[in-house]
C-alpha positions in Angstrom: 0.0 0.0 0.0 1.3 3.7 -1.0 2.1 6.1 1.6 1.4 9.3 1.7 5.1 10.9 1.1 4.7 10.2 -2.8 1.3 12.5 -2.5 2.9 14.6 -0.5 5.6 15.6 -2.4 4.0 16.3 -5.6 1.5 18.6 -3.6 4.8 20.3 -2.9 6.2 20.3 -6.2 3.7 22.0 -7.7 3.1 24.5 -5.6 7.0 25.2 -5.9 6.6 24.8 -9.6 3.4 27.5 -9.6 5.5 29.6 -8.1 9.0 29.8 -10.3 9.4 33.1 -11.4 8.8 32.2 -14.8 5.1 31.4 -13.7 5.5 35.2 -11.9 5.8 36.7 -15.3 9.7 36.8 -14.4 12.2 36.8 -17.5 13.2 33.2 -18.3 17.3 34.2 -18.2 16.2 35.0 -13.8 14.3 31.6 -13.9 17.9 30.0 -15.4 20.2 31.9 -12.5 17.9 30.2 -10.0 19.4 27.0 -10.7 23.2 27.8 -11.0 24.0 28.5 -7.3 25.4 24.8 -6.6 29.6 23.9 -6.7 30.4 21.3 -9.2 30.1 18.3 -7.8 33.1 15.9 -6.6 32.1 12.2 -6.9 32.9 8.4 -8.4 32.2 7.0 -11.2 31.9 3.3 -12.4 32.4 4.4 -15.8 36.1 3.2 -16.3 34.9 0.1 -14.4 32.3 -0.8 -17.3 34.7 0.6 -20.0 36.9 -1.4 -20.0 35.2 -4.5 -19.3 33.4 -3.3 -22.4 36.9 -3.0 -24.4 37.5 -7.0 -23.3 34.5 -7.8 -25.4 31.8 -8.2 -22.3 28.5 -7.5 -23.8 26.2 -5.0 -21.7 23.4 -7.3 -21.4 26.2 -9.6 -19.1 28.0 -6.9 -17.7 27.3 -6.6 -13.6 29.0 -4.9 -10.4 28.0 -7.1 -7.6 26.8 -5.9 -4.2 29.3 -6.9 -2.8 31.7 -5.0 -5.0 29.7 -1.6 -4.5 30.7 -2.4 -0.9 34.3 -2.4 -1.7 33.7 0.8 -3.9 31.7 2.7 -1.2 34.2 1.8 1.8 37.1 2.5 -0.3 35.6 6.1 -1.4 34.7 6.7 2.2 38.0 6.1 3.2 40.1 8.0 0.6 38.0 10.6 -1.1 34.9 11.6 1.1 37.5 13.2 3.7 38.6 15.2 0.7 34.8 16.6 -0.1 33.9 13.6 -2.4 30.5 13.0 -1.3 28.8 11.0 -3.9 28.8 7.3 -6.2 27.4 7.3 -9.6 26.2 4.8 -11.9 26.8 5.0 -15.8 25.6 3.1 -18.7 26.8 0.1 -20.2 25.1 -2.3 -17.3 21.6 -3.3 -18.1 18.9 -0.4 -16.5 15.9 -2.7 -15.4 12.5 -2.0 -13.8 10.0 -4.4 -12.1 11.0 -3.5 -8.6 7.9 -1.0 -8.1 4.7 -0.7 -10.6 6.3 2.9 -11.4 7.9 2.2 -15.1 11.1 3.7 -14.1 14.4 2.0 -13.6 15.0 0.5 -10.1 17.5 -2.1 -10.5 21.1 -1.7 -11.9 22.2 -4.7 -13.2 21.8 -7.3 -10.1 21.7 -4.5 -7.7 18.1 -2.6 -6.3 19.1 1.4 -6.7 16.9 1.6 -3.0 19.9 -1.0 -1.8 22.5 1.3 -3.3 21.1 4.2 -1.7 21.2 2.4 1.8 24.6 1.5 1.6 25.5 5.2 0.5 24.0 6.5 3.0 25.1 4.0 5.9 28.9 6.0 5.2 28.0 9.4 4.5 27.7 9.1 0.9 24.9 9.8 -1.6 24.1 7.9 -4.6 23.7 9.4 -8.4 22.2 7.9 -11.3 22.5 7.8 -15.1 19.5 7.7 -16.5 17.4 10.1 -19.1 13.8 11.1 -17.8 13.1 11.1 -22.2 14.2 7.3 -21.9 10.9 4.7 -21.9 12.1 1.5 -19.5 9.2 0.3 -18.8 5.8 -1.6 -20.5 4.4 0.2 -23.1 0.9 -0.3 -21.3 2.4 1.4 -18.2 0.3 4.2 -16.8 1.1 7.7 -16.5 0.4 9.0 -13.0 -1.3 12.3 -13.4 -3.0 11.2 -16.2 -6.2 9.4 -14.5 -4.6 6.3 -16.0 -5.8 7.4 -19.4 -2.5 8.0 -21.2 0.3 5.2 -21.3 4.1 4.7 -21.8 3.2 3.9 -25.3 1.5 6.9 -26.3 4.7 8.9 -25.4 6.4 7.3 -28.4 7.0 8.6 -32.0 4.1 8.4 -34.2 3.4 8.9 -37.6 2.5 12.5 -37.7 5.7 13.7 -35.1 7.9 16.4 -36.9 11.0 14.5 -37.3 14.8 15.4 -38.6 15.1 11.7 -40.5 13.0 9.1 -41.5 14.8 6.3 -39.8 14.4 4.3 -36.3 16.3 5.3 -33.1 19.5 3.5 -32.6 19.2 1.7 -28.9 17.0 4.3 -26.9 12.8 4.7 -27.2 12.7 8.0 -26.7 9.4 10.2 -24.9 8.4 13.2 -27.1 8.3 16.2 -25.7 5.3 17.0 -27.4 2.8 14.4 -26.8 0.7 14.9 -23.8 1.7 13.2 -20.8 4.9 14.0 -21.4 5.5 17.0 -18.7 3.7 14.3 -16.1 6.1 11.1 -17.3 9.3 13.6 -16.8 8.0 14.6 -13.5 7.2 11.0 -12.6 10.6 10.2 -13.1 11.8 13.1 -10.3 10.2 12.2 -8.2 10.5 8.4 -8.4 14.4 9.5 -8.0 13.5 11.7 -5.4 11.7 9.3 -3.2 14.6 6.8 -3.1 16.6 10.1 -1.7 18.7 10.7 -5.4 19.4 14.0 -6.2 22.3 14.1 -9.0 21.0 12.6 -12.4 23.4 12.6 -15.8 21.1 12.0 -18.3 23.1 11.3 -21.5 22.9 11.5 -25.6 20.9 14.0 -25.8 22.0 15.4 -29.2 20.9 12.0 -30.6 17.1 13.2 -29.1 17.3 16.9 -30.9 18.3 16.3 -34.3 19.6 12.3 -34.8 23.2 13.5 -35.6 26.6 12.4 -34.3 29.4 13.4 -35.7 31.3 10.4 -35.3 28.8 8.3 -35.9 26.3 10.4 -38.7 22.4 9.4 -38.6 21.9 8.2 -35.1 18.0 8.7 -35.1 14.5 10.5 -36.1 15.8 13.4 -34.3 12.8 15.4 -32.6 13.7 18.7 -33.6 14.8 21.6 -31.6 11.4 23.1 -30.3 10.7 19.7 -29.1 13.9 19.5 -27.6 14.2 22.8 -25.9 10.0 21.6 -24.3 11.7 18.9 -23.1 14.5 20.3 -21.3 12.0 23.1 -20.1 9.7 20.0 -18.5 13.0 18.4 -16.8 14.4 21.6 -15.5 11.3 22.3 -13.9 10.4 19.0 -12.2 14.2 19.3 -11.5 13.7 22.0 -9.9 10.8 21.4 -7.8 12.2 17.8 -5.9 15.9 19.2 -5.7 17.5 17.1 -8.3 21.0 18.1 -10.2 20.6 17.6 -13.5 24.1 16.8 -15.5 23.7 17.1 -19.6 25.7 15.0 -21.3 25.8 15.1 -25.3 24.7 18.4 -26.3 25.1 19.9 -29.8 25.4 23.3 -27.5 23.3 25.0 -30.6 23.9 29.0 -30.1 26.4 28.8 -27.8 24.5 26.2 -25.4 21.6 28.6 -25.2 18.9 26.2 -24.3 21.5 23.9 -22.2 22.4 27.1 -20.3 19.1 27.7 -19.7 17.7 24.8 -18.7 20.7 22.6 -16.9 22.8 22.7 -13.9 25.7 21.3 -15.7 27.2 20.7 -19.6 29.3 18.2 -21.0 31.6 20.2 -23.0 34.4 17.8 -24.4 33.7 14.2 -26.3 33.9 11.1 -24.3 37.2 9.9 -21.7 37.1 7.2 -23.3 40.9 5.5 -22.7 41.7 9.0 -21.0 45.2 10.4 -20.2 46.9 13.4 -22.3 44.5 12.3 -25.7 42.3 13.0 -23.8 43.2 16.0 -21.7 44.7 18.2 -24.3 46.0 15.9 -27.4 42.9 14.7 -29.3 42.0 17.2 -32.2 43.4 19.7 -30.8 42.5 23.0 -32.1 39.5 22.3 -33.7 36.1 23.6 -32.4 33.2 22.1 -34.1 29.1 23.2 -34.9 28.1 20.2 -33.2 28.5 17.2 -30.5 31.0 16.5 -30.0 32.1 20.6 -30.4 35.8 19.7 -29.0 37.7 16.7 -29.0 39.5 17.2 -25.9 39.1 18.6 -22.1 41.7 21.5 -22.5 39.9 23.3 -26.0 36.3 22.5 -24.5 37.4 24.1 -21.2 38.8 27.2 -23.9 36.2 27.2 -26.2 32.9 27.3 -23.7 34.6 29.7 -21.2 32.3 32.4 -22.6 29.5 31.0 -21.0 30.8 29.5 -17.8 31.4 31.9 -14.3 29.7 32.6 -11.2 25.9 31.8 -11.0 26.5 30.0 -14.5 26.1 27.0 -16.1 28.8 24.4 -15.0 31.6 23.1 -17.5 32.2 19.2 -17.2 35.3 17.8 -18.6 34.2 14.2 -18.4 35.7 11.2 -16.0 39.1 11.6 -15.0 41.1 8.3 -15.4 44.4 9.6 -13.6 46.2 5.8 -13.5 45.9 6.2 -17.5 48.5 9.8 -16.7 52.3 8.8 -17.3 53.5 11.5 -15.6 52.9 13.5 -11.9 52.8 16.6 -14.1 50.2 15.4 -16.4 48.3 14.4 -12.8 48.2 17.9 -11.6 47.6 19.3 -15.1 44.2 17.3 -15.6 43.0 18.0 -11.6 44.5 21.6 -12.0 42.6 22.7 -15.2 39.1 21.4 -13.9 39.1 23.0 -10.7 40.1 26.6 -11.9 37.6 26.0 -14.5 34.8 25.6 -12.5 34.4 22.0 -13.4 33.8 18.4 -11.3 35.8 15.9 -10.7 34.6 12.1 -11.4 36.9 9.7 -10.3 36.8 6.7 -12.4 39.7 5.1 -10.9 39.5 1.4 -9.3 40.9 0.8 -6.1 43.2 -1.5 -7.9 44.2 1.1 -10.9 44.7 3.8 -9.2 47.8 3.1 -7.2 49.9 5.8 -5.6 48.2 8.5 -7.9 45.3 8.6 -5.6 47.0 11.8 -4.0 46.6 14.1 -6.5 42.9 13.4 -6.0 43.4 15.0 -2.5 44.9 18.4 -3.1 43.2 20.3 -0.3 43.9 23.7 -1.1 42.9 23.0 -5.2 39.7 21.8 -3.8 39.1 24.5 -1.5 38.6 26.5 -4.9 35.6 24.0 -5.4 33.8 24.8 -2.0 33.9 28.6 -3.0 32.2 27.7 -6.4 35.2 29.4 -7.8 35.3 29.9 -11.6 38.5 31.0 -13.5 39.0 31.9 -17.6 41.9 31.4 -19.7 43.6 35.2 -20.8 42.9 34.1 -24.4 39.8 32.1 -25.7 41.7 31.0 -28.8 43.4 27.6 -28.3 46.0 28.0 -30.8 47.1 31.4 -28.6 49.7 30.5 -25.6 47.7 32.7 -23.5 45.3 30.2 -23.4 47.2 28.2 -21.2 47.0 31.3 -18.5 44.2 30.9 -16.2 43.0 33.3 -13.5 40.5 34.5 -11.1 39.4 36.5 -8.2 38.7 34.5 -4.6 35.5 34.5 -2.6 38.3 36.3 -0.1 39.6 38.8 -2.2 42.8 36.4 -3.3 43.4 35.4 -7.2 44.5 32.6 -8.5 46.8 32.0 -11.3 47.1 29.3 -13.3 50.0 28.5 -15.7 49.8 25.5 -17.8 52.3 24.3 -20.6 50.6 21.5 -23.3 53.7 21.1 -25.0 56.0 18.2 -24.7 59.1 20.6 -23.7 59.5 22.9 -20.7 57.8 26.5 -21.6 58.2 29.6 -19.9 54.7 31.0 -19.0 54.1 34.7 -17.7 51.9 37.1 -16.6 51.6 40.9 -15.6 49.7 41.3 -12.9 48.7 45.1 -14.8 47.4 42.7 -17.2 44.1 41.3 -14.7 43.9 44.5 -13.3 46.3 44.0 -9.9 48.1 46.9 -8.6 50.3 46.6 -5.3 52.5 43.8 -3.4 50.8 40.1 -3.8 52.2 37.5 -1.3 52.5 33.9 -4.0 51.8 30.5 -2.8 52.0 27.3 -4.8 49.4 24.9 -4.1 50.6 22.0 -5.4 54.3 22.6 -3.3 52.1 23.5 -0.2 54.6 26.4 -0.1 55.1 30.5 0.0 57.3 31.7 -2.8 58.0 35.3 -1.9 56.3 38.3 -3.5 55.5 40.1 -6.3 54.5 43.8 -7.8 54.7 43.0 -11.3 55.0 39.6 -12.8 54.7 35.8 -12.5 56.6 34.4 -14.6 58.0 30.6 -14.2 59.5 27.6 -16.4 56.8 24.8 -17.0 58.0 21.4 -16.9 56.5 19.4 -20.0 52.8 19.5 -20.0 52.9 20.5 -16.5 51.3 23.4 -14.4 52.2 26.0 -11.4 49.0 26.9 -9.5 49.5 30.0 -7.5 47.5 31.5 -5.3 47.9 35.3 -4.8 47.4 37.4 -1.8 47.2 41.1 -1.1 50.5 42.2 1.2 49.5 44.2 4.0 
């Protein structure tokens, strides 16, 4: 028998949702600031867990963590990244996302595991639990009713029908997609917060979503219908708001970022900005296409460019940049290490561990740079002097403290040591500035003029600068 809390919580939704300030005749841009006042968040992933099984040839449909290895997972983040501010597990693809559990439709098992289980174990060390998952995926029976709909509109009717505007007249490759258009819709996405919501899960990466606007991928070409971008921008309007009203983070991941991300901007709490980790290390980071910016998903090929390239529309009470999972035991080098944790943190970004316990090795330490991370407590957003990749001042970071202090970045991509420098006149400082390097954990002196040091190959210096009394 239900309880009340489900009933309960919708009554409370919608009276939150009745009262956004978009229903108050409010511009939509204010409705959009209301939901960019969250840090990135610093979590876990199983991603390069299910990667690489993938890459030995294990089919999804058999792939599986066990409970007792999310146990092995959750005590090992507990004991080597929540004292560091990590404070959540995620889930990703690849393992199968089943229903069954409830009469709800929605997923509730992943792989072997019951997400409620996974919840309880989170929260039995101080941990919280995200999902992947895409409230425009259909999981469950096609004869499943819509609550909110006095049972009279189904699963089934949310799916394409003849009629639907559509980019391509093909079938969607592996997802059954909800459109945005169809009624029921707004009451299936805010079913699926709320069934989230219930279990106590507030962080959902909902994933391939340029597939749902217009059935492109670059890589890939004709990946589906594609439901157009009005349908697309209803449906991210319909997930932003139920979002919104149970207190869910909603992570992007996919976007074409059409007019410079001005629905994804709008609409989400954070953007993927940079094409998959994939194997990881400097490829990834700062190798892979470098240089090239492109119309649409994926717009850059690697972290450092989509970190250059989308800094226009990151900063305070803005959208959040994500640079994808960070694999640091695929890293040769320390200075590649800091590089990769350096350039996400000054950029506003999260960190997602992917590391396992038993690929991770010594490297876990540059997971567990406290000062760095202090920058990620502040919400702390830095940009790059130049926005053009190609220009060396790109690799100049910098920004103004929640206490008044700066902080400089200076990184060097190349594969030879680089002098990088930068006149304080430059950022507007005037006076004596006391340095400290926060990966040394040390004070360097002072300046009134310039920082200027020798980069070790595709290394960094992160400095923070305070005003000398």
């Amino acid at each position: 028998m239900k309880t009340l809390i489900p009933y309960i919580l919708c009554l409370l939704a919608l009276t939150a949702c009745d009262n956004t300030p978009e229903a108050n005749g409010t511009p939509a841009e204010e409705t959009a600031n209301k939901i960019h006042n969250q840090s990135a968040p610093l979590y876990w992933s199983i991603y390069e867990y299910c990667y690489t099984k993938s890459e030995e040839g294990v089919p999804n449909e058999k792939m599986d963590f066990t409970e007792q290895q999310w146990d092995e997972i959750i005590e090992w983040v507990e004991k080597e990244l929540k004292p560091y501010g990590y404070d959540m597990i995620c889930t990703d693809g690849f393992i199968p996302m089943l229903t069954g559990d409830d009469n709800s439709g929605y997923m509730t098992r992943y792989g072997s595991v019951k997400l409620t289980t996974l919840v309880e174990k989170c929260k039995a060390h101080g941990l919280k639990l995200g999902i992947y998952d895409n409230p425009l995926w259909i999981h469950g029976d096609d004869s499943t009713p819509i609550e909110g709909t006095n049972g009279q509109i189904t699963f089934g009717d949310l799916k394409y029908r003849n009629g639907d505007k559509i980019q391509h007249n093909t079938n969607d490759t592996w997802f059954s997609w909800a459109v945005a258009t169809h009624d029921g819709a707004k009451e299936y996405i805010d079913g699926f917060f709320r069934h989230y919501a219930e279990m106590g899960i507030k962080f959902i990466r909902m994933d391939f979503l340029s597939w749902y606007e217009d059935g492109n991928d670059r890589g890939m070409g004709i990946v589906g219908r594609g439901y157009g971008h009005d349908c697309y921008e209803q449906a991210l309007k319909y997930i932003s708001e139920s979002a919104q009203c149970y207190g869910v983070f909603t992570s992007l991941v996919m976007p074409h970022l059409y007019s410079n991300a001005a629905v994804e901007k709008q609409y989400g709490n954070m953007v993927r900005i940079v094409a998959d980790t994939g194997k990881g290390g400097w490829n990834h980071f700062s190798n892979n296409g470098r240089g090239a910016v492109y119309p649409n998903w994926p717009n850059c090929e690697n972290m450092f460019d989509g970190f250059i390239y989308w800094s226009k529309i990151s900063g305070q009470d803005n959208v959040i940049l994500d640079g994808d999972f960070t694999r640091l035991n695929t890293f040769s080098t320390p200075e590649e290490c800091q590089s990769v944790i350096s350039l996400q943190l000054l950029a506003g970004g999260p960190i997602s561990v992917s590391d396992m316990p038993y690929s991770i090795g010594d490297k876990i330490t540059f997971y567990q740079n406290e000062e760095l991370l202090a920058l990620n407590k502040e919400k702390f957003v830095g940009k790059p002097l130049s926005a053009k990749s190609h220009d060396k001042e790109s690799q100049i970071w910098y920004g103004k403290t929640s206490d008044g202090s700066w902080i400089i970045g200076l990184f060097n991509r190349e594969d030879q040591q680089q002098n990088r420098s930068i006149q304080l006149s430059k950022i507007g400082l005037k006076g004596t500035w006391k340095v400290r390097d926060l990966w040394q954990h040390k004070d360097l002196g002072t300046t009134d003029t310039t920082i200027s040091h020798d980069i070790p190959a595709r290394g960094c210096r992160i400095l923070r600068l305070t005003k000398a009394l």
